[in-house]
C-alpha positions in Angstrom: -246.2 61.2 -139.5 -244.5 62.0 -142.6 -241.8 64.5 -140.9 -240.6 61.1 -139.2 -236.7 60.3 -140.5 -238.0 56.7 -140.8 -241.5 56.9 -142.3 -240.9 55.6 -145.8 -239.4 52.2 -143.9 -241.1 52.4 -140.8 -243.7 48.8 -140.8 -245.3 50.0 -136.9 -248.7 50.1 -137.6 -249.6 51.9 -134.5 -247.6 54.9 -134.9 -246.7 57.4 -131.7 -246.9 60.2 -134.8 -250.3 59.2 -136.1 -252.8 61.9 -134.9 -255.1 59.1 -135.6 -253.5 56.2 -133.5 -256.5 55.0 -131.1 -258.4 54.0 -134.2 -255.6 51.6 -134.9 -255.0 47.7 -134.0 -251.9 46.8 -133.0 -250.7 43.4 -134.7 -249.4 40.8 -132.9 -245.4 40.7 -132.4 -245.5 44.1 -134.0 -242.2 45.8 -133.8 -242.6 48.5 -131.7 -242.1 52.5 -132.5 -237.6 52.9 -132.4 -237.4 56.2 -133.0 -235.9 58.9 -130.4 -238.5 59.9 -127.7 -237.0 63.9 -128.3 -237.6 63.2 -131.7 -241.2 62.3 -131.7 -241.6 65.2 -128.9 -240.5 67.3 -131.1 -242.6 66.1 -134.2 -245.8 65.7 -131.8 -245.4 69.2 -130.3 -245.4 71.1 -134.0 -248.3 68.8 -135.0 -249.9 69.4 -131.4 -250.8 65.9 -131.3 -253.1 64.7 -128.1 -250.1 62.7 -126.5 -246.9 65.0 -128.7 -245.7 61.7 -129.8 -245.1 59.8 -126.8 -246.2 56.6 -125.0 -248.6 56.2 -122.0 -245.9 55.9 -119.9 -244.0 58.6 -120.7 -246.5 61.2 -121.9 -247.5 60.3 -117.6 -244.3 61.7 -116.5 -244.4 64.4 -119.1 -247.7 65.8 -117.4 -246.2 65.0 -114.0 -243.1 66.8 -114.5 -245.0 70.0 -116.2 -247.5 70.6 -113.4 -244.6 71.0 -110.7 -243.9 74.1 -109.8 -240.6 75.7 -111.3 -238.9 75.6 -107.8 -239.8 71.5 -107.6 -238.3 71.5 -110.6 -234.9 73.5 -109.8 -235.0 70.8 -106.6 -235.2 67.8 -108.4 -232.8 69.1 -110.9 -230.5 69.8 -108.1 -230.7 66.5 -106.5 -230.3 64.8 -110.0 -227.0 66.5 -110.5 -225.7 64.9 -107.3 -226.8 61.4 -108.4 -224.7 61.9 -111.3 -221.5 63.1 -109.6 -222.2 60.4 -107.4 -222.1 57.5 -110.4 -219.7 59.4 -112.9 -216.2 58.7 -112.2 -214.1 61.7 -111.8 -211.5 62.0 -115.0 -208.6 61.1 -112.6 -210.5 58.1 -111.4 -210.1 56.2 -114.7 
C-alpha cells in the first residue's frame, strides 16, 4: 500500500492495495479508490496480491482475458484495431 503515489493523502478505507482488504468495512459515501487501474496492476502484481490491485469487475475480465488462448487474443486484438479506425477520424478528416 505504501508504494501507492497517493498513500500519505489517500482517506479510502478499503484500499484495492491492501493485501488485507476483505477484513475491511467500507464507510458509507466513502470516496472510492482514484488511482490508475495500470497503476495498482502494477503495484498488486510485485506484491502478488489475491486480486493484483484491481476491482471485482475488472480483476473478471482480467482472468477472462488471460485464459484465452494467444490466437483469441491476436483476433480480438485485430478486430479492436478496426473499431478504432472506424471511430478515429483520419488526420485529413479534421
Amino acid at each position: 500500500m505504501e508504494e501507492c503515489p497517493r498513500f500519505f493523502k489517500c482517506s479510502v478505507n478499503k484500499c484495492l492495495l491492501d493485501s488485507e482488504i476483505d477484513l475491511r468495512n467500507e464507510l458509507e459515501d466513502e470516496p472510492k479508490c482514484r488511482m490508475a487501474k495500470s497503476i495498482r496492476l502494477r503495484i498488486g502484481t510485485k506484491y502478488k496480491l489475491p486480486k493484483l490491485g484491481l476491482t471485482n469487475r475488472e480483476y473478471a475480465g482480467y482472468k477472462k482475458w488471460e485464459s484465452k488462448s494467444e490466437e483469441e487474443k491476436e483476433e480480438i486484438r485485430k478486430q479492436m484495431t478496426k473499431v478504432r479506425e472506424n471511430v478515429t477520424p483520419k488526420s485529413s478528416e479534421r
